[in-house]
N, CA and C atoms as a LAMMPS dump frame, in Angstrom:
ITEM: TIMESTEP
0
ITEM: NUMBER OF ATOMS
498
ITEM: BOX BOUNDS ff ff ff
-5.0000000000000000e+02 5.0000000000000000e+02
-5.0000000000000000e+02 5.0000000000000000e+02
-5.0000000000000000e+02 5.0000000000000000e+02
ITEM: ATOMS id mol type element x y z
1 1 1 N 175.827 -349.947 241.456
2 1 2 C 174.962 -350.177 242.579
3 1 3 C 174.315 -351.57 242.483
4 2 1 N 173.829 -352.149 241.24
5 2 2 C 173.251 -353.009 241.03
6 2 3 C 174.283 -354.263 241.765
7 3 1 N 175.525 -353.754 240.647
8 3 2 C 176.392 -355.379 240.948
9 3 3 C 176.42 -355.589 242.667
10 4 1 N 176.463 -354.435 243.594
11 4 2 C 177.002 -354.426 245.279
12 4 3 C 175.666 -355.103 245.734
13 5 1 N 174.404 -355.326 245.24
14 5 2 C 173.773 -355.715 245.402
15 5 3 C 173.354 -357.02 245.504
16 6 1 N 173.825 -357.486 243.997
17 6 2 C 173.927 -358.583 243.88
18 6 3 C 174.645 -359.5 244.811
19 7 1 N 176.09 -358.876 244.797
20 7 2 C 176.505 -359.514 245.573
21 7 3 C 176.789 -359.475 246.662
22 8 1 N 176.145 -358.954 247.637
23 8 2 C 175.767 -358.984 249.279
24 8 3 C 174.592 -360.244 249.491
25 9 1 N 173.861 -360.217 248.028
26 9 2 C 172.574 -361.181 248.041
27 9 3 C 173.489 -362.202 247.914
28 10 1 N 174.09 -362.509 246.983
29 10 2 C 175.284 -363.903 246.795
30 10 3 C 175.524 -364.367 248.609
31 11 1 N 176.086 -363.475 248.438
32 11 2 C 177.166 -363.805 250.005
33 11 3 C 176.167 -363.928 251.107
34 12 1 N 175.008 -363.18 251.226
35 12 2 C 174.01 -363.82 252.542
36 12 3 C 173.417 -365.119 252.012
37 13 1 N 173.013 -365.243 250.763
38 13 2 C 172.476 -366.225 250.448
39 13 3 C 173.578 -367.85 250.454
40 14 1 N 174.656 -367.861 250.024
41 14 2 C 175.848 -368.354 250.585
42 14 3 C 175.601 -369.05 251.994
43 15 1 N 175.54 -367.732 252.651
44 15 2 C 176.074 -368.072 254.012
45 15 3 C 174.487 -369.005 254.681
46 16 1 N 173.524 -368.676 254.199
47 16 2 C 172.658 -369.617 254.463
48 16 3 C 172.731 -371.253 254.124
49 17 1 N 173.116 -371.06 252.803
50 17 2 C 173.495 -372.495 252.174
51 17 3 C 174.253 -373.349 253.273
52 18 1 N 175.344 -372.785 253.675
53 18 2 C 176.74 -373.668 254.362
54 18 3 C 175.6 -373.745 256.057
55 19 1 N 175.047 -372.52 256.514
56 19 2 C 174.405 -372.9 257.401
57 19 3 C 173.707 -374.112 257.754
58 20 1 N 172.915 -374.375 256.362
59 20 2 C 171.752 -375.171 256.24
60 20 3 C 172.399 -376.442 256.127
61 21 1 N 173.841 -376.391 256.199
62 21 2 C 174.429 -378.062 255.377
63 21 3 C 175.415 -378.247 256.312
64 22 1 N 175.135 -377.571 258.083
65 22 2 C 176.584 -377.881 258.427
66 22 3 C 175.875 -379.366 260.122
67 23 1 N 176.8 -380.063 259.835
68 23 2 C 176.531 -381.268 260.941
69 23 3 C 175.533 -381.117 262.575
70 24 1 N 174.77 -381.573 262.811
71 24 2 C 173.812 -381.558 263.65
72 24 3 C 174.638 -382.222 264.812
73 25 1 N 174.495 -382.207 266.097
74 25 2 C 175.296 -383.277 266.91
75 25 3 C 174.516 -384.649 267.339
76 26 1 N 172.901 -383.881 266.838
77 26 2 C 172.639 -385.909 266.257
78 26 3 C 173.109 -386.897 266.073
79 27 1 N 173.474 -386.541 264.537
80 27 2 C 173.735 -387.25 263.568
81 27 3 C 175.225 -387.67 263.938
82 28 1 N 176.23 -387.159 264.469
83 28 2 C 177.566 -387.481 265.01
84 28 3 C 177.285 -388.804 265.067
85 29 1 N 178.817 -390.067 264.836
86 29 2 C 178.87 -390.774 265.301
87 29 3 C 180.121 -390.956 266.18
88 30 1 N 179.955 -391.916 267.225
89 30 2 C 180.914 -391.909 267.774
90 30 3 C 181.784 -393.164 267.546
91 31 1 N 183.21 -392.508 267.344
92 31 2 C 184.132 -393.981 267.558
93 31 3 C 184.765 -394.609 268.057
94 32 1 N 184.464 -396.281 268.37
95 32 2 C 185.139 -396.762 269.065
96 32 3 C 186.605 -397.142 269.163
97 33 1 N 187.225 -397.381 267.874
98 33 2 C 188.351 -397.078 267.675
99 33 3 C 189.492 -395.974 267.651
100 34 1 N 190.346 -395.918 268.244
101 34 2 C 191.537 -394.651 267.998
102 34 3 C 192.121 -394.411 266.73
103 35 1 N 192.053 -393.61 265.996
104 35 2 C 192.427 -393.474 264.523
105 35 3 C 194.737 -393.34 265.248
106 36 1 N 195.117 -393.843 263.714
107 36 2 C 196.532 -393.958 264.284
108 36 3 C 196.835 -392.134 264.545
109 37 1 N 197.794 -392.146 265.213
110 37 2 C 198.54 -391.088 265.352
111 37 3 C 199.429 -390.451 264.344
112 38 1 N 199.115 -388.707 263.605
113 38 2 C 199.795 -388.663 262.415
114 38 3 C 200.93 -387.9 263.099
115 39 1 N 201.574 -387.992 264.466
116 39 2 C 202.549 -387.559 264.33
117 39 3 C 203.257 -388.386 265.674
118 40 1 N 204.546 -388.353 265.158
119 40 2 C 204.915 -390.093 266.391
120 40 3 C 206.609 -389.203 266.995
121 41 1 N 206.352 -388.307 268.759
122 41 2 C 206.961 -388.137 268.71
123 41 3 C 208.908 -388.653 268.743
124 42 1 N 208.745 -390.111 268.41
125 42 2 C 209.776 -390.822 268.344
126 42 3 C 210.853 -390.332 266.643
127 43 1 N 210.082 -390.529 266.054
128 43 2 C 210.375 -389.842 264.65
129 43 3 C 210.495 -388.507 264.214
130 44 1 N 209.704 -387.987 264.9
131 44 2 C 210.292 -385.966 265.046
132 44 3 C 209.187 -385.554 264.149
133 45 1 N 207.991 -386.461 263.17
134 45 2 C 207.344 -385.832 262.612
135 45 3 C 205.642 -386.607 261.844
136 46 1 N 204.545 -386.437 261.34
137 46 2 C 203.851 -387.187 260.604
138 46 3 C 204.183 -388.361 259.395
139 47 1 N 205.263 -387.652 259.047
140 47 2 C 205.546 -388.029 257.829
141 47 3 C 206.711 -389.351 258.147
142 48 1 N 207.256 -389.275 258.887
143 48 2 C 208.043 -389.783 259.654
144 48 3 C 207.666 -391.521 259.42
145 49 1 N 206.111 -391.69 260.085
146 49 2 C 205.123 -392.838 260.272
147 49 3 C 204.596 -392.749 258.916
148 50 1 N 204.458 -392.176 258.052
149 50 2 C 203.724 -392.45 256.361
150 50 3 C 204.909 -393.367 255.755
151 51 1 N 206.217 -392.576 255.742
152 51 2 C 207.22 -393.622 255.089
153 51 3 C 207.156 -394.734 255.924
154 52 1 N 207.091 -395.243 256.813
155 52 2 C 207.192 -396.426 257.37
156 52 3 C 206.546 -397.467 257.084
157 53 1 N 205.215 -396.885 257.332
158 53 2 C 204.012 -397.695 256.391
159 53 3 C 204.006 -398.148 255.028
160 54 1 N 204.434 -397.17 254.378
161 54 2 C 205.196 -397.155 252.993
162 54 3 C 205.675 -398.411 252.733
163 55 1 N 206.755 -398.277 253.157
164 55 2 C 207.956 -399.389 253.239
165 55 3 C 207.523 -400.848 253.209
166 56 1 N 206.365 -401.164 254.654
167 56 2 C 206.015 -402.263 254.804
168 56 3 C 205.29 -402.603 253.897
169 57 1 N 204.263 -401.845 253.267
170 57 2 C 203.371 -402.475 252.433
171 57 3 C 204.276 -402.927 251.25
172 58 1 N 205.233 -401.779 250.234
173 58 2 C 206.057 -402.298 249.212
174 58 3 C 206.581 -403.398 249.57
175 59 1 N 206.919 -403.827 250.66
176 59 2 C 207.876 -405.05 250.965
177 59 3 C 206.96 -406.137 250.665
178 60 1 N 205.61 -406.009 251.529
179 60 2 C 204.938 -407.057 251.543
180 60 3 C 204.2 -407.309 250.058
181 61 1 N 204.105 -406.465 249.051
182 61 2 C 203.527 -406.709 247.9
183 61 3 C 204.11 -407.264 247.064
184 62 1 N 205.605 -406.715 247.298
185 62 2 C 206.684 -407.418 246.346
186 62 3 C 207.043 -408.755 246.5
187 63 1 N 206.799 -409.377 248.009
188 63 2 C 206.59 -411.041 248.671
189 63 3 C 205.347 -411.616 247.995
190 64 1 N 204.767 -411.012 248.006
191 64 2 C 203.512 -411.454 247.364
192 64 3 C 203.545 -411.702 245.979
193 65 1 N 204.183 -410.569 245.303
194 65 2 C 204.293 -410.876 243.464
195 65 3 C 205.503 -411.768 243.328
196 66 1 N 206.264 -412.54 244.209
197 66 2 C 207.165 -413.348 244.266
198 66 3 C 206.758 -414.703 244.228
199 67 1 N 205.722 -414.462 245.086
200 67 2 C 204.955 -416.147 245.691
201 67 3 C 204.063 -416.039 244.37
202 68 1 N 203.555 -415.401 243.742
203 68 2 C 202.562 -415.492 242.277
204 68 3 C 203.416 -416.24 241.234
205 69 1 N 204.333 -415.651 241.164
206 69 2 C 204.968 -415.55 240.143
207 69 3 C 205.715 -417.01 240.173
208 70 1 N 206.092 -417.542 241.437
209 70 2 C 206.928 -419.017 241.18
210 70 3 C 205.649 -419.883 241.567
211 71 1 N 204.528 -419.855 241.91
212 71 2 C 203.632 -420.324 241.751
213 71 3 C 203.265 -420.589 240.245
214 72 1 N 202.892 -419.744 239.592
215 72 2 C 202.694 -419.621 238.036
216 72 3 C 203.46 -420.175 236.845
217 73 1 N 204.804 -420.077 237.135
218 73 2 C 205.748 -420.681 236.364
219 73 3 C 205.742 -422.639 236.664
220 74 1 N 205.79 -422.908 237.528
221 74 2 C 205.601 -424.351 237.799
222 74 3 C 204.283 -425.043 237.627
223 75 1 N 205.054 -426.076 236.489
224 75 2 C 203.943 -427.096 236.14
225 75 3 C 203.217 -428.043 237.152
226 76 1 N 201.687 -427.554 236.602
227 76 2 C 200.691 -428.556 237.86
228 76 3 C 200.74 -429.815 236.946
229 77 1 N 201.057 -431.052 237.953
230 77 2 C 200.885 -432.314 237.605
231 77 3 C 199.876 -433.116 237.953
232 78 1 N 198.501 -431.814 238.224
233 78 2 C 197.584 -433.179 238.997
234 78 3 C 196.69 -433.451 238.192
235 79 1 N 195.972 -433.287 236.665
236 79 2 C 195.386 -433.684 236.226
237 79 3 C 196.648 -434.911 235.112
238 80 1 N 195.934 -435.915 234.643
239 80 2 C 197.043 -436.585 233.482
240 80 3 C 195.598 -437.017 232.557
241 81 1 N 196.002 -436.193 231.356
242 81 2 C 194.799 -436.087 230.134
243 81 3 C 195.614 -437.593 229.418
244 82 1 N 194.227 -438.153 229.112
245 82 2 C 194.78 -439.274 227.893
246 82 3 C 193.731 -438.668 226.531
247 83 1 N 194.745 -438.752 225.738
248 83 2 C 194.721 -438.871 224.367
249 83 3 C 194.124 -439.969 223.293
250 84 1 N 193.162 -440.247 222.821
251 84 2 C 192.97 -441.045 221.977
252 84 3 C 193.575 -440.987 220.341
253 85 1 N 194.076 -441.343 219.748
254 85 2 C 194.549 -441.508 218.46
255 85 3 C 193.568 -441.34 217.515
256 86 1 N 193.84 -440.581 216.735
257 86 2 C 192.891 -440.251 215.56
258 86 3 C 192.341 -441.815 214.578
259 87 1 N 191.567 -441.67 214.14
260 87 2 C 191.726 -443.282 213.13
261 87 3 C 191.981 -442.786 212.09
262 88 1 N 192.898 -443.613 211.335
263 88 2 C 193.849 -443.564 210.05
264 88 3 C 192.959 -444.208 209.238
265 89 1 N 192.833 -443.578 207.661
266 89 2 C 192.525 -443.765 206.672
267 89 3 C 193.482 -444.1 205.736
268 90 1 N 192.983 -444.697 204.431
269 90 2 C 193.864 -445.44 203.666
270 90 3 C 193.464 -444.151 202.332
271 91 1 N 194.398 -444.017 202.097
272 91 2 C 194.192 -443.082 200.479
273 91 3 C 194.558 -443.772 199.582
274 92 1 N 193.892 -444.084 198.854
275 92 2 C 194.084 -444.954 197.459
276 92 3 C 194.225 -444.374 196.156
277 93 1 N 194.967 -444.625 195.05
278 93 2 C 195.125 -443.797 193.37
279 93 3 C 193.967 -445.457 192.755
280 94 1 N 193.216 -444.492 192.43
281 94 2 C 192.918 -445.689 191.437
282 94 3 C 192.922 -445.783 190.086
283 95 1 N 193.527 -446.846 189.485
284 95 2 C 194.089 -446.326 187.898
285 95 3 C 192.871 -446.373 186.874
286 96 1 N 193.581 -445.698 185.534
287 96 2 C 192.698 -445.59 184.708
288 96 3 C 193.6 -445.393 183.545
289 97 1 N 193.34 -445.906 182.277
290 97 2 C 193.751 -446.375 181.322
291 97 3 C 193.942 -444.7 180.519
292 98 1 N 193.395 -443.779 180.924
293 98 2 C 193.315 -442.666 180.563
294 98 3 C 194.193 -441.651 180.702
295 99 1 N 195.112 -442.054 182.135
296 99 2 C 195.785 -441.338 182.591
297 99 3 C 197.384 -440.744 182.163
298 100 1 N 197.88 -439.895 181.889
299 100 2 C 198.933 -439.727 181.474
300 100 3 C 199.794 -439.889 182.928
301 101 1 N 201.507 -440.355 182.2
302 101 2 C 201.806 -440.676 183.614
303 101 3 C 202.617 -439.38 184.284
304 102 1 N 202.884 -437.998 183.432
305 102 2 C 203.871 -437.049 183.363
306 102 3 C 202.913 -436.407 184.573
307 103 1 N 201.424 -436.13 184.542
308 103 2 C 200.522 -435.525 184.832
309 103 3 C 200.175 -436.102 186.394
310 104 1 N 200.086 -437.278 186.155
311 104 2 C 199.775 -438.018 187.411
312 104 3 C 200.91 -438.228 188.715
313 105 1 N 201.818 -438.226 187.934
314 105 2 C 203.026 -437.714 189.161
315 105 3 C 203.778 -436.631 189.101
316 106 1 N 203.492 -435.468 188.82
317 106 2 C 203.303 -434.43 189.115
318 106 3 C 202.42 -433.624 189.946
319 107 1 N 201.216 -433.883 189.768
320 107 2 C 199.697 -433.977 190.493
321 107 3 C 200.302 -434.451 192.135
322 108 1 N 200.386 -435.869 192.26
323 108 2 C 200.716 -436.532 193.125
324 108 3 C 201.699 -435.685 194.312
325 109 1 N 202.439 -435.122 193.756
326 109 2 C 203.509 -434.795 194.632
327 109 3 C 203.431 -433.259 194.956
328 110 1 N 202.518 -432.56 193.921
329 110 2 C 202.027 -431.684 194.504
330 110 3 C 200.839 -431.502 196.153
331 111 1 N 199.923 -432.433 195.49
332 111 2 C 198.61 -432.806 196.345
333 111 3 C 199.378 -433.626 197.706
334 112 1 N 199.887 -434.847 198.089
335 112 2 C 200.209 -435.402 198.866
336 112 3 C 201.883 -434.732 199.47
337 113 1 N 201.306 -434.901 201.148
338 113 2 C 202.907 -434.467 201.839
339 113 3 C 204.431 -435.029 201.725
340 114 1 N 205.284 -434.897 201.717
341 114 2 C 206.399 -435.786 201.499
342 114 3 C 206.211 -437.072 200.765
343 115 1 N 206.171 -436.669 199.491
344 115 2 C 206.033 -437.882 198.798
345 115 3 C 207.088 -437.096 197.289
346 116 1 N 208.392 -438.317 196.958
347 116 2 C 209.209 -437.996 196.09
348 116 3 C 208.388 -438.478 194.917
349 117 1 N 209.451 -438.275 193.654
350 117 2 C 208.857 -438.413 192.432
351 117 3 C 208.958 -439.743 191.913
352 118 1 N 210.199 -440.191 192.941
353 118 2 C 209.776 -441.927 192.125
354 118 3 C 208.538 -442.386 193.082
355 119 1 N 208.508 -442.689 194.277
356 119 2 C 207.09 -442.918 194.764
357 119 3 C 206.158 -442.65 194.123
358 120 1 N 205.867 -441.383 193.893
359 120 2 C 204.429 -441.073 192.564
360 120 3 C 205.017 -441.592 191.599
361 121 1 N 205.622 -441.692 190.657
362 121 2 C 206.005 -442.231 189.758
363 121 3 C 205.839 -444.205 189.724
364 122 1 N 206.046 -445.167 191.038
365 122 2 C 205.83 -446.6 191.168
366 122 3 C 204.201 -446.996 191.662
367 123 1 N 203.539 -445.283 192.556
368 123 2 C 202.329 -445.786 192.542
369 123 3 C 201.449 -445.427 191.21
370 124 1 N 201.836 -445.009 190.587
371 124 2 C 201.598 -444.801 189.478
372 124 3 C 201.381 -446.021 188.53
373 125 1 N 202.338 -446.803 188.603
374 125 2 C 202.838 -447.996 187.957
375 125 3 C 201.423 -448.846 188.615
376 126 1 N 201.968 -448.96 190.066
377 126 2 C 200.664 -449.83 191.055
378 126 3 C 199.378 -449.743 190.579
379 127 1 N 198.88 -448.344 190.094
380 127 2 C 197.544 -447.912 190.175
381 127 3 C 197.002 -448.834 188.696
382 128 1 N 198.335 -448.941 187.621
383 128 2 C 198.324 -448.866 186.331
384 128 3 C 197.882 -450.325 185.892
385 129 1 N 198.579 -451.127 186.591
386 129 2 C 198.839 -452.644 186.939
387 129 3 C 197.876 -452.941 187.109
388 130 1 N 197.843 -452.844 188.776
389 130 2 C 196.709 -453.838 189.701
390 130 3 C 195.226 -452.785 189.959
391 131 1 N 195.075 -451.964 189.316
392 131 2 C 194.097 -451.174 189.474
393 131 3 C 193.199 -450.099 190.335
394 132 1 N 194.456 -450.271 191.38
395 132 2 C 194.848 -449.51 192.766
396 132 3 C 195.982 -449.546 193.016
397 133 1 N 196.242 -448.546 194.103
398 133 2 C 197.408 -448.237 194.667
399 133 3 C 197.461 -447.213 195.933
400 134 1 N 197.942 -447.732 197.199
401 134 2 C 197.514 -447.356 198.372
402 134 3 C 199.051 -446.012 198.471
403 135 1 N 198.342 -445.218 198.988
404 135 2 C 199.209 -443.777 199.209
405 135 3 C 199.909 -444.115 200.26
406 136 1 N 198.883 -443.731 201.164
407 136 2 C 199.656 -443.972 202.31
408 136 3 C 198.156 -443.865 203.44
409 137 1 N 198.661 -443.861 204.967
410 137 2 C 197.654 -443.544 205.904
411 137 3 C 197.546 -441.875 206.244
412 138 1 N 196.108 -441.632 206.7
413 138 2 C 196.018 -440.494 206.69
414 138 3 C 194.892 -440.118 207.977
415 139 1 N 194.814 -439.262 208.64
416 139 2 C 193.791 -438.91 209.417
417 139 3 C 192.396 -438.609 208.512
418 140 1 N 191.204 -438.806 208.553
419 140 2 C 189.96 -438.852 207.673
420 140 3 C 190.287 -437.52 206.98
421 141 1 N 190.301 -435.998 207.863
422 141 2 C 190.395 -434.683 207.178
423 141 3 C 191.229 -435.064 206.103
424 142 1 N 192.65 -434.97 206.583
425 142 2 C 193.612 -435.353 205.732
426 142 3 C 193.479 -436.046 204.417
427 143 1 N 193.307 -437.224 204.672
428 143 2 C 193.02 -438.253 203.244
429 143 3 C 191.592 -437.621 202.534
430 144 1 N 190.588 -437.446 202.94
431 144 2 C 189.11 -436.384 201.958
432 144 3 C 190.026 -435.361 201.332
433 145 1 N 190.926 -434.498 201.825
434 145 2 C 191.423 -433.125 201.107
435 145 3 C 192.207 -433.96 200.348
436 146 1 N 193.174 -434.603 200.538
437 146 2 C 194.343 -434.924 199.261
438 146 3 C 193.371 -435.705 198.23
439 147 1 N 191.741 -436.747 198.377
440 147 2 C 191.29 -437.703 197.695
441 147 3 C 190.389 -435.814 196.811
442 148 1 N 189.956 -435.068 197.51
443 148 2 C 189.625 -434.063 196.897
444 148 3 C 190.461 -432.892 195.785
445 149 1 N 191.539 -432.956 195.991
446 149 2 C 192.051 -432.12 195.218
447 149 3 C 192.505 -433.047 194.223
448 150 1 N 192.616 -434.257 194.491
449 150 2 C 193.214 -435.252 193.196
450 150 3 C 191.89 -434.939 192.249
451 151 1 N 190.617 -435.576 192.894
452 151 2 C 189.495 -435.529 191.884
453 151 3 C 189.399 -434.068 191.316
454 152 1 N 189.594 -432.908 191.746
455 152 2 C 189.935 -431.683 191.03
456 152 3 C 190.702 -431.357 189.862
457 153 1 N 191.699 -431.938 189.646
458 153 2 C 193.172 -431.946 189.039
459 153 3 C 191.891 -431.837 187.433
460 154 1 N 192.58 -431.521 186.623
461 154 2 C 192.143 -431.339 185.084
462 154 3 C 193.335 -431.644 184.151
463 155 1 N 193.892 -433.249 183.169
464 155 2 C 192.399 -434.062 183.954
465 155 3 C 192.012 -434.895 185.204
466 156 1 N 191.315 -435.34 185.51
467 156 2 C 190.56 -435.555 186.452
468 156 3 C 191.743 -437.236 186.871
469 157 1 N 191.888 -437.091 188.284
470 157 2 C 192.679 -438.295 188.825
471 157 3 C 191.843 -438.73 189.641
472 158 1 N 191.44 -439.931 189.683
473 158 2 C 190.472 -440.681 190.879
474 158 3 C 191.361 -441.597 191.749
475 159 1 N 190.491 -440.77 193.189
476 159 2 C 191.444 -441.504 194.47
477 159 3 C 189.975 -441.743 195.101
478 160 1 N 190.15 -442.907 196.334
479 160 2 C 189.494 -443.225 196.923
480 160 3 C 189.816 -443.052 198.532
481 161 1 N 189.06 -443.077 199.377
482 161 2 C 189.653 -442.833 200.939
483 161 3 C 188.709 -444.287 201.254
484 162 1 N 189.531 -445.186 202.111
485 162 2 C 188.823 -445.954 203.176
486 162 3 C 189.307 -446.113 204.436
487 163 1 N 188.428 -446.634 205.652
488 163 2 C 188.775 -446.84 206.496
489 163 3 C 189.842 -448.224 206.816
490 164 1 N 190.836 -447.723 207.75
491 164 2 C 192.112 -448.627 207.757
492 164 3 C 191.795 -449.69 209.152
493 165 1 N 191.732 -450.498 208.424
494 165 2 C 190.813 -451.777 209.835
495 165 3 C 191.831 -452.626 210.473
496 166 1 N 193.251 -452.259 210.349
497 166 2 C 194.069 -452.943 211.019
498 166 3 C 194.06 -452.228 212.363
């Protein structure tokens, strides 16, 4: 008895709810536009006019990801960037009466890029001689790391970095 109760209360109470929430002719708006037609008797059906629509839009999206796409691939030529050149440094060995020469060109050709063993081996000679000996040119980073890991070496190889004023 209870539950038939309940739910007669459900269901009137329900039916008040949808009452209370259904459109006023106030509030209606009216439109000025004709919504399209979902059924076109030329085609025999609604669906008829959905594929159609269909169609055009895929066509036209796929024109569209066409024109993106060769747009995107082709190089813009309207900015032209100039480049300034890094300034080159001079890396120098500077000799020392201390130095073994097995060590020092070994060192050498480890620490510096493309450089063979007679090269380390004649600036070696250079450094030994005339009391310097120029490596080569280097961008500033460049020449500090190779003048840094030389002064690292154990024992100790002294290089110098200067600026190249030609």
């Amino acid at each position: 008895m209870m539950k038939r109760v309940l739910c007669t209360f459900a269901l009137a109470s329900g039916a008040a709810v949808v009452q209370s929430f259904a459109v006023s002719p106030f509030h209606q708006v009216q439109r000025t536009q004709q919504l399209a037609p979902l059924f076109d008797e030329k085609q025999g059906g609604g669906a008829g006019v959905l594929e159609k629509t269909k169609t055009v839009t895929k066509s036209k999206q796929k024109a569209k990801q066409k024109e993106e796409t060769t747009s995107v691939n082709e190089p813009q030529y309207d900015e032209v960037i100039d480049f300034e050149e890094a300034p080159m440094y001079r890396l120098f060995l500077i000799g020392d009466e201390e130095y073994e020469q097995k060590h020092v060109v070994t060192r050498l050709q480890e620490v510096v890029e493309n450089i063979s063993e007679d090269e380390s081996a004649s600036l070696y000679k250079q450094a030994y001689q005339g009391g310097e000996a120029m490596v080569g040119k280097f961008p500033l980073e460049i020449a500090e790391t190779f003048a840094e890991q030389l002064t690292r070496s154990d024992p100790i190889i002294y290089a110098d970095v200067r600026e190249d004023k030609e």
